[in-house]
C-alpha positions as CSV (number, residue, x, y, z in Angstrom):
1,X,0.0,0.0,0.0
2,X,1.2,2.9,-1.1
3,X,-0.1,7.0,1.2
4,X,-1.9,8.9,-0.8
5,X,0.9,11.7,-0.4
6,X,2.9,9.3,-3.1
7,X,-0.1,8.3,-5.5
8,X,-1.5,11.5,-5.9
9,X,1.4,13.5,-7.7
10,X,2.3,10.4,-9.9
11,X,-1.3,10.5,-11.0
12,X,-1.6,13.9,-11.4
13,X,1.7,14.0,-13.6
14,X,0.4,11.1,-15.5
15,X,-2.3,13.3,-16.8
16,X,-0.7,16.3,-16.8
17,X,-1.7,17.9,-14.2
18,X,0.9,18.1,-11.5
19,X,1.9,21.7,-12.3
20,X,-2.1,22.9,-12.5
21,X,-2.4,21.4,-9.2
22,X,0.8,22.9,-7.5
23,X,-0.3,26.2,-8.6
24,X,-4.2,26.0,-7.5
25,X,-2.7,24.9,-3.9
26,X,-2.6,28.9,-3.9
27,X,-6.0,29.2,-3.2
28,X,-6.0,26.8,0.0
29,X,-3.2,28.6,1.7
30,X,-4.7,32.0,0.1
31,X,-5.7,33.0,3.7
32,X,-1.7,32.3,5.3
33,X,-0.6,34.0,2.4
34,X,-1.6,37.7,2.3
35,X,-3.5,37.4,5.4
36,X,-7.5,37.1,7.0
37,X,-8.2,41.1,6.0
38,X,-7.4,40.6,2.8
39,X,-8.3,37.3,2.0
40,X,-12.0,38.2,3.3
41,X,-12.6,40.6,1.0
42,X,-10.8,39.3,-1.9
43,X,-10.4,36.1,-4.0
44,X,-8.4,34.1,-6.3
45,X,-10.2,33.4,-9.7
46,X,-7.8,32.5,-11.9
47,X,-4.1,31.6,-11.8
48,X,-2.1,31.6,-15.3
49,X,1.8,32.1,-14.6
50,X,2.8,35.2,-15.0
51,X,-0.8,36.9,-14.4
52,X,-3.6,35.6,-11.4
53,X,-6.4,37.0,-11.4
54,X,-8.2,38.5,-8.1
55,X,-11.7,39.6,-7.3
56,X,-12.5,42.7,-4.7
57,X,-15.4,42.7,-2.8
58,X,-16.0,46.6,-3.1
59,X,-14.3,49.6,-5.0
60,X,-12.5,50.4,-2.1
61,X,-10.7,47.1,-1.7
62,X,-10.3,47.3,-5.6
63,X,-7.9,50.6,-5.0
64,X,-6.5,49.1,-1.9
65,X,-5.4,45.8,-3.5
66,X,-3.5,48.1,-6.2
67,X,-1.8,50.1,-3.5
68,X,-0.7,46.5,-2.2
69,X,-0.4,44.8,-5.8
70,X,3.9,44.7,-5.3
71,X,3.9,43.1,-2.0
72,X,0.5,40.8,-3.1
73,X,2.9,39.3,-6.1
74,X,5.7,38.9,-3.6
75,X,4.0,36.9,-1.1
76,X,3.1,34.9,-3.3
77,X,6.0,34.2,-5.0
78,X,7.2,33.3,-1.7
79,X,4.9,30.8,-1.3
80,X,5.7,29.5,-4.5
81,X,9.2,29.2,-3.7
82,X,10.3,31.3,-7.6
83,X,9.6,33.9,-9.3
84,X,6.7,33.1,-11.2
85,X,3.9,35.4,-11.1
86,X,5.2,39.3,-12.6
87,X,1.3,40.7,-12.4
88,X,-2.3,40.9,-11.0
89,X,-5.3,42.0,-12.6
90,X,-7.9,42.9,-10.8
91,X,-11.7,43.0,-11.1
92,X,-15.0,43.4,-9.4
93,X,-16.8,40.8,-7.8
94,X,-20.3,40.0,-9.4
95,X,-23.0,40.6,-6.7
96,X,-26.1,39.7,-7.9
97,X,-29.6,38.3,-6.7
98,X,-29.8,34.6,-8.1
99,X,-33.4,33.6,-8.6
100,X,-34.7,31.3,-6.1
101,X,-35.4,28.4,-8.6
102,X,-31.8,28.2,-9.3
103,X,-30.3,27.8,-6.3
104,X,-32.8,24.9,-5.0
105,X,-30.6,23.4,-2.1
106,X,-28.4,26.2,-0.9
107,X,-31.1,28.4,0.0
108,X,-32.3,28.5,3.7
109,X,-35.5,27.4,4.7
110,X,-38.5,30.0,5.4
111,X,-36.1,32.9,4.1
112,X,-37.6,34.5,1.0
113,X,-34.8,35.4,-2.1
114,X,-35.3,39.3,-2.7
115,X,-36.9,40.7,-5.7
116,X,-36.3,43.2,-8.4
117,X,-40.3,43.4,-8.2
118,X,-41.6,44.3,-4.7
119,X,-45.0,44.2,-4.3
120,X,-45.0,47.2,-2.0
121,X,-49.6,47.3,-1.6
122,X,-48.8,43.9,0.0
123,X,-46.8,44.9,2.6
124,X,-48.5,47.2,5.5
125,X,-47.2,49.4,7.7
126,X,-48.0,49.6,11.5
127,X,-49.5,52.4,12.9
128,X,-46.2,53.2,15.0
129,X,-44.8,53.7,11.3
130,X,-47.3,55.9,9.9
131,X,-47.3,58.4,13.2
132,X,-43.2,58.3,12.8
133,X,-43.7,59.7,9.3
134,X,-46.2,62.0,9.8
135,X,-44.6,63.5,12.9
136,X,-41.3,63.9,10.4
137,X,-43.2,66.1,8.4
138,X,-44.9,68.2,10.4
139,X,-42.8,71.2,9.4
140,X,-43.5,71.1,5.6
141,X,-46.2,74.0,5.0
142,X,-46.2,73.2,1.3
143,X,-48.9,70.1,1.0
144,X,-47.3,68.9,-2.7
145,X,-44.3,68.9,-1.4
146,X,-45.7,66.9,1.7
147,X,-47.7,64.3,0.1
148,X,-44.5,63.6,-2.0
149,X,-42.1,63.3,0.7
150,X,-44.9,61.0,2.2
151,X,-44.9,59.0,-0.5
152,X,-41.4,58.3,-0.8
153,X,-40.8,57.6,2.9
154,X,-44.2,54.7,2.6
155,X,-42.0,53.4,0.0
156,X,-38.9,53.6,1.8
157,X,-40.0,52.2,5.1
158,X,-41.9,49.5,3.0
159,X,-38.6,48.5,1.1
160,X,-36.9,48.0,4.9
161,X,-39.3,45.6,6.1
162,X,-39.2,43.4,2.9
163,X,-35.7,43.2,3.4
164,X,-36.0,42.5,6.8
165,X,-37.7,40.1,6.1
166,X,-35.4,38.6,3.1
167,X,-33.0,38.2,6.4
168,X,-31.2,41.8,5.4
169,X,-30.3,44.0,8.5
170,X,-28.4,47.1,8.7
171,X,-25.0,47.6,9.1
172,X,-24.5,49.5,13.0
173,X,-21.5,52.1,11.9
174,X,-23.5,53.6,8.3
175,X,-26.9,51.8,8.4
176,X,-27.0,50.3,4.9
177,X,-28.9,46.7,4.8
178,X,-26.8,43.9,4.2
179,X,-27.2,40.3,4.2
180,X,-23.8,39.3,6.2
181,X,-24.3,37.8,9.9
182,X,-21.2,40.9,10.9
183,X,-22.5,44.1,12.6
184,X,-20.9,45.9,10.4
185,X,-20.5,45.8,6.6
186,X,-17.7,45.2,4.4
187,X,-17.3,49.0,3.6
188,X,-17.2,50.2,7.1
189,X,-15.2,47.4,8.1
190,X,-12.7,48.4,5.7
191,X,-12.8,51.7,7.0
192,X,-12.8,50.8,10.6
193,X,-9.2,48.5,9.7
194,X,-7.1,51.1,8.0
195,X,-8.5,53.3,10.5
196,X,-6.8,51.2,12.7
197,X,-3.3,50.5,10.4
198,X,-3.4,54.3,10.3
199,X,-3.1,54.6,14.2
200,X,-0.6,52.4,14.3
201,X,1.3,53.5,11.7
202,X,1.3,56.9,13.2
203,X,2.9,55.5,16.7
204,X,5.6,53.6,14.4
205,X,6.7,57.0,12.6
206,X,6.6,58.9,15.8
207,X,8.9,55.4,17.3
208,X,10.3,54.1,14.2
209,X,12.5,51.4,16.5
210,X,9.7,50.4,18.4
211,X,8.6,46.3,18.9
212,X,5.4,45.1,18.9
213,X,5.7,44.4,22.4
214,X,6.6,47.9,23.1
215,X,3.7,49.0,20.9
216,X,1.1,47.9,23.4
217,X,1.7,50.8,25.8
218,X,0.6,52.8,22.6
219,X,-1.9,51.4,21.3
220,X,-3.8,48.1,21.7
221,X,-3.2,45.7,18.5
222,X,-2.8,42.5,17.3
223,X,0.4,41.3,15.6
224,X,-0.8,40.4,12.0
225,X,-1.8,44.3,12.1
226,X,1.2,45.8,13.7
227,X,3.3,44.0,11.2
228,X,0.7,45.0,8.6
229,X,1.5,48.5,9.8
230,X,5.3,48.5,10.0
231,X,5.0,46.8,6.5
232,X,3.7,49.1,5.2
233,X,5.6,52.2,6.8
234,X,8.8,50.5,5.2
235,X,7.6,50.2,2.0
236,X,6.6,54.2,2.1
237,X,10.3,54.6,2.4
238,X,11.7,52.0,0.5
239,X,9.8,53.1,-2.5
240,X,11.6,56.4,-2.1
241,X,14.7,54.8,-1.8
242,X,14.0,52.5,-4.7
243,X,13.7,56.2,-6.5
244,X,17.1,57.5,-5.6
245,X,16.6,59.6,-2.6
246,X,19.2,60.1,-0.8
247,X,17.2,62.6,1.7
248,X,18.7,61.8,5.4
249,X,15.0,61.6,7.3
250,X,14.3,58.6,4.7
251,X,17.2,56.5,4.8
252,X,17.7,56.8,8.4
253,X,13.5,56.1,8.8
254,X,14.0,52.9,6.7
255,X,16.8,51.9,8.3
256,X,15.2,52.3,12.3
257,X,12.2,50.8,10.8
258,X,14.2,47.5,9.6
259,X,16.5,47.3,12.3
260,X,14.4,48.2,15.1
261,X,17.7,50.5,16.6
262,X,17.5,54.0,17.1
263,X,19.0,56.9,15.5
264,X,21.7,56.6,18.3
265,X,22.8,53.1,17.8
266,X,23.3,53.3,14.2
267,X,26.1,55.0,12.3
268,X,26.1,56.9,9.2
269,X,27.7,54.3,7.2
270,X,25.6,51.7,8.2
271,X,22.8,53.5,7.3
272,X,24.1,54.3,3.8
273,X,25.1,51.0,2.8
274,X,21.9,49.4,4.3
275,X,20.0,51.9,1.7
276,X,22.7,51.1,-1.0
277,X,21.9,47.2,-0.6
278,X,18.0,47.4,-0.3
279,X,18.5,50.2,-3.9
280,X,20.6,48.0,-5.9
281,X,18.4,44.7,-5.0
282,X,15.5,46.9,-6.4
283,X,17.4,47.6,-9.5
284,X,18.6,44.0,-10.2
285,X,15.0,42.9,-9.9
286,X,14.0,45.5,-12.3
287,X,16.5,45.2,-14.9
288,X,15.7,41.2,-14.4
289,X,12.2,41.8,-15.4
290,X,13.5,43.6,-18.3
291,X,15.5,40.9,-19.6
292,X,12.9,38.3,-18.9
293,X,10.0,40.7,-20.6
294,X,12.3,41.0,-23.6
295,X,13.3,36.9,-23.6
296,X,9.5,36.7,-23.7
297,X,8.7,38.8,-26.8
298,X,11.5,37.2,-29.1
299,X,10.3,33.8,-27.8
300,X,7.1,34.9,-29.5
């Protein structure tokens, strides 16, 4: 008897499928590799070396996942082990009703699929509703004006218990109905996690050195998000680096930020030649992608 371990990638290479499969293992580990934010709000939907394809949840994790598009690539390459994937493209995920008869099985029981039809002369509103609307325009003197206002808040109130009763609720920070079982939706949870990262990144700039264990004092945080932080406070001064600055505040920021030592403990030549090595890695990598871009078009 032979473990599975063994007969599954003879198998697999039998049919010609062993590389397919190493590089859909991606989506498995998806979660270790760029992390539980970001892997909540967005998804792998194709992979085809050099490009993978990604869906956002929302336009705001759209622009964020471009802001994080370098360090996306090199996490995974990292899990790959080489240098395999050079881009991402990245699109919008489709949210869209699906029509009860279609998804027989999956739906749950006594929970109604919403509608792009509401039939809103079905639905009545309780008394306590009509007074609350009333009483919210009992400072419009013009009666046109009134009736229409009226009108539109019937319809909206009528709207909110359907999708109450669809099993939608609203979101606690912006009060938007969602379907999700969180108090929050995925917008204001976005919001409410960079407003975070941005806290923390602004005790890192103000203590460049400082440990996550230090950090506590500061702030309260986990570790995935300090590091998220500190990640990304190196990058803002890397990339300047990368660009040839030779401005004192940014190399001796990225260098504090990487060594966790402070301005004290490190000299002016370790500074410049940490910058110098972290520069000229950027520019071998670039001029690498250069030669491999061209190797690809005369291939073709």
């Amino acid at each position: 008897m032979e473990s599975l371990d063994l007969c599954l990638p003879m198998a697999l290479s039998e049919l010609n499928l062993l590389e397919q499969y190493k590089l859909n293992t991606l989506v498995h580990h998806w979660h270790d590799v760029v992390g539980a934010v970001i892997a909540s709000h967005a998804q792998i939907v194709d992979i085809k070396p050099p490009l993978v394809i990604i869906s956002a949840d929302t336009s705001m994790w759209m622009q964020e996942l471009q802001m994080q598009k370098r360090r996306i690539i090199e996490e995974i390459n990292n899990y790959y082990g080489r240098e395999i994937i050079e881009d991402i493209r990245f699109i919008m995920r489709r949210q869209s009703y699906v029509k009860a008869e279609e998804n027989k099985g999956l739906s749950i029981p006594d929970t109604p699929v919403p509608d792009k039809n509401i039939d809103f002369d079905s639905i009545v509103l309780s008394e306590d509703d009509v007074k609350a609307i009333d009483r919210s325009l009992e400072n419009t003197d013009d009666e046109k004006l009134k009736v229409a206002f009226r009108k539109i808040q019937i319809t909206r109130r009528k709207k909110e218990i359907y999708l109450e009763r669809c099993g939608y609720h609203r979101c606690h920070r912006c009060g938007m109905h969602m379907q999700s079982k969180k108090d929050v939706c995925p917008t204001c949870e976005y919001e409410m996690h960079r407003e975070h990262i941005k806290a923390i990144k602004a005790v890192i700039r103000k203590y460049p050195y400082i440990k996550y264990s230090d950090c506590q004092a500061f702030i309260e945080c986990t570790f995935i998000h300090f590091a998220e932080a500190m990640r990304e406070c190196i990058y803002f001064y890397l990339d300047k680096i990368y660009k040839g600055s030779i401005n004192r505040c940014h190399m001796y920021m990225a260098a504090m930020l990487i060594t966790h030592k402070k301005q004290d403990e490190l000299t002016e030549q370790h500074v410049i030649n940490l910058c110098n090595k972290y520069r000229s890695k950027f520019l071998a990598e670039e001029e690498q992608r250069k030669i491999d871009a061209l190797n690809g078009i005369l291939e073709k």
